[in-house]
C-alpha atoms as an extended CHARMM CRD file, in Angstrom:
* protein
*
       114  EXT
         1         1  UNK       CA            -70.9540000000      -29.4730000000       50.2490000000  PROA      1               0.0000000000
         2         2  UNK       CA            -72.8720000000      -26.5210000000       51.2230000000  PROA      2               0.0000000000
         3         3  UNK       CA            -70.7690000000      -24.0000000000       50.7590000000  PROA      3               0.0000000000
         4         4  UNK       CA            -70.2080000000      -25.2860000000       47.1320000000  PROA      4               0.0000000000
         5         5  UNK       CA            -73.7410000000      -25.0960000000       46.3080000000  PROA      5               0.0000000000
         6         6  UNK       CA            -74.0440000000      -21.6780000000       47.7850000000  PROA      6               0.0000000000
         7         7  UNK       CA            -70.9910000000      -20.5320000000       46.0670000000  PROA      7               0.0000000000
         8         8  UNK       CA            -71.1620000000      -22.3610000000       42.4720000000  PROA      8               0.0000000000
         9         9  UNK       CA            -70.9270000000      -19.4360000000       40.4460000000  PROA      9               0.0000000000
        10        10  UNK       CA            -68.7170000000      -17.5010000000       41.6100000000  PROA      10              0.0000000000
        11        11  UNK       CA            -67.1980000000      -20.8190000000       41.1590000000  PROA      11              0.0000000000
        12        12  UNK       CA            -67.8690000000      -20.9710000000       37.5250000000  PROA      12              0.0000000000
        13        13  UNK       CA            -66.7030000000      -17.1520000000       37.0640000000  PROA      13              0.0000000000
        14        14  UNK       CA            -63.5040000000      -18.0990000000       38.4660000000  PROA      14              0.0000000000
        15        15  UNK       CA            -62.2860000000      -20.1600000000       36.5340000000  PROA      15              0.0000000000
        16        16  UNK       CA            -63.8040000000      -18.6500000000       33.2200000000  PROA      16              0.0000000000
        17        17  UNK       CA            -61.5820000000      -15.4780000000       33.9410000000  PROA      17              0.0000000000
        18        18  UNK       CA            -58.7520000000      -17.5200000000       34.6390000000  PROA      18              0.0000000000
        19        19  UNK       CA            -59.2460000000      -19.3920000000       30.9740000000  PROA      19              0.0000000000
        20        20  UNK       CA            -59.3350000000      -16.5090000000       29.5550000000  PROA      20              0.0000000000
        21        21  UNK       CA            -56.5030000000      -14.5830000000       30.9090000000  PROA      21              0.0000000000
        22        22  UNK       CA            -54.1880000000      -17.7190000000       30.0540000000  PROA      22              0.0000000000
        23        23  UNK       CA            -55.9620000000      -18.0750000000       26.4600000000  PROA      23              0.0000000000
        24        24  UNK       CA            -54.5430000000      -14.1340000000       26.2460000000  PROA      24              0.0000000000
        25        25  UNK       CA            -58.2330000000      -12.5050000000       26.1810000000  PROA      25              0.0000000000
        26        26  UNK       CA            -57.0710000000       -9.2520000000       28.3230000000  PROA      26              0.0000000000
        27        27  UNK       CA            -55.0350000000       -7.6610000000       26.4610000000  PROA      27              0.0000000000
        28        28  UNK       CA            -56.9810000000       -5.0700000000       24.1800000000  PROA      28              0.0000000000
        29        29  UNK       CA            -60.7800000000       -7.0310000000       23.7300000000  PROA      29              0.0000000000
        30        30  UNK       CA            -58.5960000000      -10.0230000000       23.0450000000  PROA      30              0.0000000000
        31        31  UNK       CA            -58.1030000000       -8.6560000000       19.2530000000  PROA      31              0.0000000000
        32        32  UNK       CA            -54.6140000000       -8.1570000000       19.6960000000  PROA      32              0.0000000000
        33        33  UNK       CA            -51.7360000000       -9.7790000000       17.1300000000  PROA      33              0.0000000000
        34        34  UNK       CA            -50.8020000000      -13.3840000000       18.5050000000  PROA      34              0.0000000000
        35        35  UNK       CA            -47.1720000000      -13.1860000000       19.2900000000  PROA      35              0.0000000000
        36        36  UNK       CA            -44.5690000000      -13.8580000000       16.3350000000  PROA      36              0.0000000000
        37        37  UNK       CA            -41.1680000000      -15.2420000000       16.6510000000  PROA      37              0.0000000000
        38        38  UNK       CA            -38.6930000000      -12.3170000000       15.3940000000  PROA      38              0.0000000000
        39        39  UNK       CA            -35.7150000000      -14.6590000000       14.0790000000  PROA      39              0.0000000000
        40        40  UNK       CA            -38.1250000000      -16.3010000000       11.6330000000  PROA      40              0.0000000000
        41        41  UNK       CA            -37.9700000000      -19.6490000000       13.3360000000  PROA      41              0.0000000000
        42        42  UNK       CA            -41.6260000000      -21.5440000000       13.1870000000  PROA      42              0.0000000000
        43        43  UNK       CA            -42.2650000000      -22.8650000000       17.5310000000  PROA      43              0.0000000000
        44        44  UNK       CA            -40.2730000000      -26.0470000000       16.7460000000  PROA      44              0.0000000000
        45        45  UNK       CA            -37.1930000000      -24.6830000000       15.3700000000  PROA      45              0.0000000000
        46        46  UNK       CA            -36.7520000000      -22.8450000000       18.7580000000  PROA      46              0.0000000000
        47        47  UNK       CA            -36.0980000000      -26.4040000000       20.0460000000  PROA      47              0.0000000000
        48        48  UNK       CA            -34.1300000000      -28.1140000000       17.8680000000  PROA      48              0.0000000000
        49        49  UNK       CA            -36.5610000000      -29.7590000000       15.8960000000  PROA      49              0.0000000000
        50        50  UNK       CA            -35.8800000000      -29.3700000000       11.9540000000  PROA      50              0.0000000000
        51        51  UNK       CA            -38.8900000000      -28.2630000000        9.7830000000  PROA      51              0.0000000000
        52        52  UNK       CA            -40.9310000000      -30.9450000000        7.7530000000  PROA      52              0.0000000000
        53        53  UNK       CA            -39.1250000000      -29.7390000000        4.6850000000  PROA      53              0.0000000000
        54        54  UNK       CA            -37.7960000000      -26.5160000000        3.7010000000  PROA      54              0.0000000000
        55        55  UNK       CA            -35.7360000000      -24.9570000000        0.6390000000  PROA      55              0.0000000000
        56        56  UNK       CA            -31.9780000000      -24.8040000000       -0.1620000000  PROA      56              0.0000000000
        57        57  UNK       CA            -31.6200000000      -20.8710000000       -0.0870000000  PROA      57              0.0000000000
        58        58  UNK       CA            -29.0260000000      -21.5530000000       -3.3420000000  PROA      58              0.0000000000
        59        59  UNK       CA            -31.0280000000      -23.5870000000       -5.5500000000  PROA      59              0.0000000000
        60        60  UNK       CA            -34.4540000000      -23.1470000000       -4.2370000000  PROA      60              0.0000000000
        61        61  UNK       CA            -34.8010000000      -26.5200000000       -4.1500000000  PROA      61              0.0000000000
        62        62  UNK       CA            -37.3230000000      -28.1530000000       -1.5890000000  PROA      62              0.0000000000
        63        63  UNK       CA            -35.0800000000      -30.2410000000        0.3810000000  PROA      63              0.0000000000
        64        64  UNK       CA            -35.3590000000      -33.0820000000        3.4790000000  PROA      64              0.0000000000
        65        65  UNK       CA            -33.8100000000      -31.4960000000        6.5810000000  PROA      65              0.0000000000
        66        66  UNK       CA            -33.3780000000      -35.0940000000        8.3310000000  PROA      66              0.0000000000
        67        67  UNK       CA            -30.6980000000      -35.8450000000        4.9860000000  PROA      67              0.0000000000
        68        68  UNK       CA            -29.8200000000      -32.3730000000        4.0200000000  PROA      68              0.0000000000
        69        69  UNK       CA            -26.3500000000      -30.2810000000        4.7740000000  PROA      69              0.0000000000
        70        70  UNK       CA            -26.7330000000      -27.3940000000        7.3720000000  PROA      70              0.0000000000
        71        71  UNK       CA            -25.4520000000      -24.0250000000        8.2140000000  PROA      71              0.0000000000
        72        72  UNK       CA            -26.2360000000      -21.4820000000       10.8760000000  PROA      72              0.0000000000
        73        73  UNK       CA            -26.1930000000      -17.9620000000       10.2670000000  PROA      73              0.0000000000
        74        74  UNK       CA            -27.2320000000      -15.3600000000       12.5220000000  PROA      74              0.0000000000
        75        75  UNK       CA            -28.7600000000      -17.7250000000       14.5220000000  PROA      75              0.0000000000
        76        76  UNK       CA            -30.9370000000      -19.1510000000       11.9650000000  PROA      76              0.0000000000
        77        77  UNK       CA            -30.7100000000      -22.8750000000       10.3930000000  PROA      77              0.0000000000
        78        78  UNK       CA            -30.4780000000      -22.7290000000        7.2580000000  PROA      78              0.0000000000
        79        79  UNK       CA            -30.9380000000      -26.4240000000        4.9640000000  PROA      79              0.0000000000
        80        80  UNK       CA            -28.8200000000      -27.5230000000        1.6920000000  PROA      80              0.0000000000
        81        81  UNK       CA            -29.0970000000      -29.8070000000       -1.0620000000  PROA      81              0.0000000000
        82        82  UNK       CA            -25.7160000000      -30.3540000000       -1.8800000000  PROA      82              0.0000000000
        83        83  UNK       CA            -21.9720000000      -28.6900000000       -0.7400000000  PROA      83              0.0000000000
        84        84  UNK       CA            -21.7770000000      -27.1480000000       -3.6600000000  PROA      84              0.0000000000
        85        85  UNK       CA            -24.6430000000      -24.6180000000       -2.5050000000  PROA      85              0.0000000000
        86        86  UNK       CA            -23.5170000000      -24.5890000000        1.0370000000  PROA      86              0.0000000000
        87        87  UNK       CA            -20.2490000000      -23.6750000000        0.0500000000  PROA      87              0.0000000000
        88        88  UNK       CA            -21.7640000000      -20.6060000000       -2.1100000000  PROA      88              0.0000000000
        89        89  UNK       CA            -23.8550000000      -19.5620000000        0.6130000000  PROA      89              0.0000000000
        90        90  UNK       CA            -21.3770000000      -19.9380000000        3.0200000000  PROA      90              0.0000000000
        91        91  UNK       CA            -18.9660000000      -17.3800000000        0.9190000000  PROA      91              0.0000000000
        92        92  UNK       CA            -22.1870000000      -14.7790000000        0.3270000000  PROA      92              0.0000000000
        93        93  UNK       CA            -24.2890000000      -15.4850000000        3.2660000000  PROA      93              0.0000000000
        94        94  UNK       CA            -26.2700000000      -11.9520000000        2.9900000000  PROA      94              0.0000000000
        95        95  UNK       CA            -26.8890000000      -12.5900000000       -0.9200000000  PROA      95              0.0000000000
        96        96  UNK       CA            -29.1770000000      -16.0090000000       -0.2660000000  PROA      96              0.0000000000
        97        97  UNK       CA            -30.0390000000      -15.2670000000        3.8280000000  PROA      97              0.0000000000
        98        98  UNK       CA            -34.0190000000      -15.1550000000        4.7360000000  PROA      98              0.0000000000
        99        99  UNK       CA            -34.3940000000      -11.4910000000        5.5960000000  PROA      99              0.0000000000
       100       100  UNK       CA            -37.1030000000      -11.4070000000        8.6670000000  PROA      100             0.0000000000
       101       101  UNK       CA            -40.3020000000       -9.8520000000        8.0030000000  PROA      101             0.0000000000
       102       102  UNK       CA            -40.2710000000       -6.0110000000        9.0920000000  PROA      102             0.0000000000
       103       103  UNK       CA            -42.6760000000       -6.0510000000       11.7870000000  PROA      103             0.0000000000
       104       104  UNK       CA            -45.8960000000       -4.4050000000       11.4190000000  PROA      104             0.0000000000
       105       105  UNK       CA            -46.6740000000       -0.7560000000       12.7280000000  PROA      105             0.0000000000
       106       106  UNK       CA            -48.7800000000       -0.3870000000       15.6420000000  PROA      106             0.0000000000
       107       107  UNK       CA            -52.5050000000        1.0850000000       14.3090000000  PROA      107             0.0000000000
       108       108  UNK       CA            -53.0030000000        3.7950000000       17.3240000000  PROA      108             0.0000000000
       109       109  UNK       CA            -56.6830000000        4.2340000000       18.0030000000  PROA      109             0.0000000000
       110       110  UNK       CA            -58.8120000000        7.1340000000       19.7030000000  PROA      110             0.0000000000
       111       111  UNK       CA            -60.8130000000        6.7200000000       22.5970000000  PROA      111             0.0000000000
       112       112  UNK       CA            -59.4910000000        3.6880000000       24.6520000000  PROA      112             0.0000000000
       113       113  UNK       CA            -59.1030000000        0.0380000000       23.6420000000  PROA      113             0.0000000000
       114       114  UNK       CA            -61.9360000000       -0.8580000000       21.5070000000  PROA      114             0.0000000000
């Protein structure tokens, strides 16, 4: 019990750096872009779980993925009111696919980090 009230804050330091470096506060003054998926997939879709709702690429229509008609293309999920638009995606898949977000250009800075 001693030693822990000789040694409390370095203690307390400790395990502040460690929060940090898990919360991803090293990297750059901690201003850095939070990590994006790259195949347009929100965190759940990367485990199987279907979006809350979504939109039928044909139709646009906002559809229920629990009831809806799938299709995977290029690795992504993609939801369907009705055959009739699966089967017209499914024959032009690059005319209705999601095309992923281009990813940002890096802003290079002068003098260091900050």
């Amino acid at each position: 019990m001693e030693w822990l009230s000789q040694n409390w804050i370095w203690l307390l330091l400790g395990i502040g750096l460690f929060l940090l470096m898990r919360r991803g506060g090293m990297g750059c003054c901690g201003m850095g872009p939070r990590p994006t998926h790259h195949d347009g997939q929100s965190p759940g879709q990367e485990r199987g779980e279907p979006p809350a709702a979504t939109r039928d690429p044909v139709s646009g229509d906002t559809v229920d993925p629990a009831s809806a008609l799938t299709s995977v293309y290029r690795g992504q999920t993609y939801y369907f009111a009705s055959r009739e638009n699966r089967e017209s995606f499914e024959a032009e898949p690059d005319r209705y696919a999601v095309q992923p977000a281009q990813p940002e250009k890096p802003h290079k800075k002068h003098g260091g980090c900050c």
